[in-house]
N, C-alpha and C positions, 0 to 999 in steps of 0.2 A: 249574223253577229250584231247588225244593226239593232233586229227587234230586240235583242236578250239588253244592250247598252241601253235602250229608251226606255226597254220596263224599268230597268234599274235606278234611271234615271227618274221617271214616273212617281216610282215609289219614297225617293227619295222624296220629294216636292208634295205629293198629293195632301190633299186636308186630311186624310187617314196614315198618309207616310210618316217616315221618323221626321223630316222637321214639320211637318203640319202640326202633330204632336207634340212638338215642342215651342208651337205656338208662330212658327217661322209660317207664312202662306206667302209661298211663292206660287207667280201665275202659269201655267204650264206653257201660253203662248210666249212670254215675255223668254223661257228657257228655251224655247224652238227656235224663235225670232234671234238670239242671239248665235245657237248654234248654226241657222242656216242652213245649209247644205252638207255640213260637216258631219262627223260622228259625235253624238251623244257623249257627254260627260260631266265631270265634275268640274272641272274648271268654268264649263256654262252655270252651272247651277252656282257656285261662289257667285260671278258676277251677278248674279240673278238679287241673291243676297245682299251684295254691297251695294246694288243699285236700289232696294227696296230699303237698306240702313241696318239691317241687323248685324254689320261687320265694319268694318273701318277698313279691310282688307280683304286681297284673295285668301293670302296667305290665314290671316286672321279665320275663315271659314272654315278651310284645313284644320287649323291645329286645334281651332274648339267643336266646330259640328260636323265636319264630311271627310276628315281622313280619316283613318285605319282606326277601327277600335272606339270612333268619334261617337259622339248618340245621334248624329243622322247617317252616320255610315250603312250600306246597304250592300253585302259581300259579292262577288262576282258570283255569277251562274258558272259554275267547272263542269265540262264535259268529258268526254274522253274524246282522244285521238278517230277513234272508231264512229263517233256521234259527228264531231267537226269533216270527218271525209261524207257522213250519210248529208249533213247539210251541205257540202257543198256541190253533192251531185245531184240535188234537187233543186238548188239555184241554178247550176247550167241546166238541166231540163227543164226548165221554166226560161231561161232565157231562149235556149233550140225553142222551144214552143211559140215562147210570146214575144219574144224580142227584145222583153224586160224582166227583169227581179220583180216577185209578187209583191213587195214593201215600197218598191217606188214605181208613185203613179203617174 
């Protein structure tokens, strides 16, 4: 689930993403740096925003570029119930294996 949240995220930011496009160039590091350790989101990518000035707010990022329907919005990856059980039995077989998740090194 991580990797599908980072693409999403990715895409959102990239020089070719909806806000690259729309002229917004946020640093990909600067978005990681803020989320951390955490899960992937838009709420990193707002402050990404606000800290580079293209927003006055989080809020402000939401209601013009990255909520629902926004022109940087970027829609979830939907799976089925069927696909999330196939992934999740390929992360414990990789943790039995390796003692880790393939995504964190």
């Amino acid at each position: 689930m991580r990797d599908s949240r980072q693409k999403r995220a990715q895409e959102m930011v990239s020089k070719l993403g909806k806000l690259g496009k729309l002229g917004m160039h946020i640093d990909w590091q600067r978005v990681q740096a803020i989320t951390g350790n955490g899960t992937f989101g838009r709420p990193h990518i707002a402050r990404a925003m606000l800290e580079k000035g293209y927003v006055t707010s989080v809020k402000e990022a939401f209601t013009k570029y990255i909520g629902h329907n926004k022109p940087g919005y970027v829609k979830q990856e939907k799976i089925t119930p069927q696909e999330a059980i196939n992934r999740t039995n390929i992360t414990v077989q990789r943790i039995t294996r390796t003692g880790t998740p393939a995504n964190h090194k």
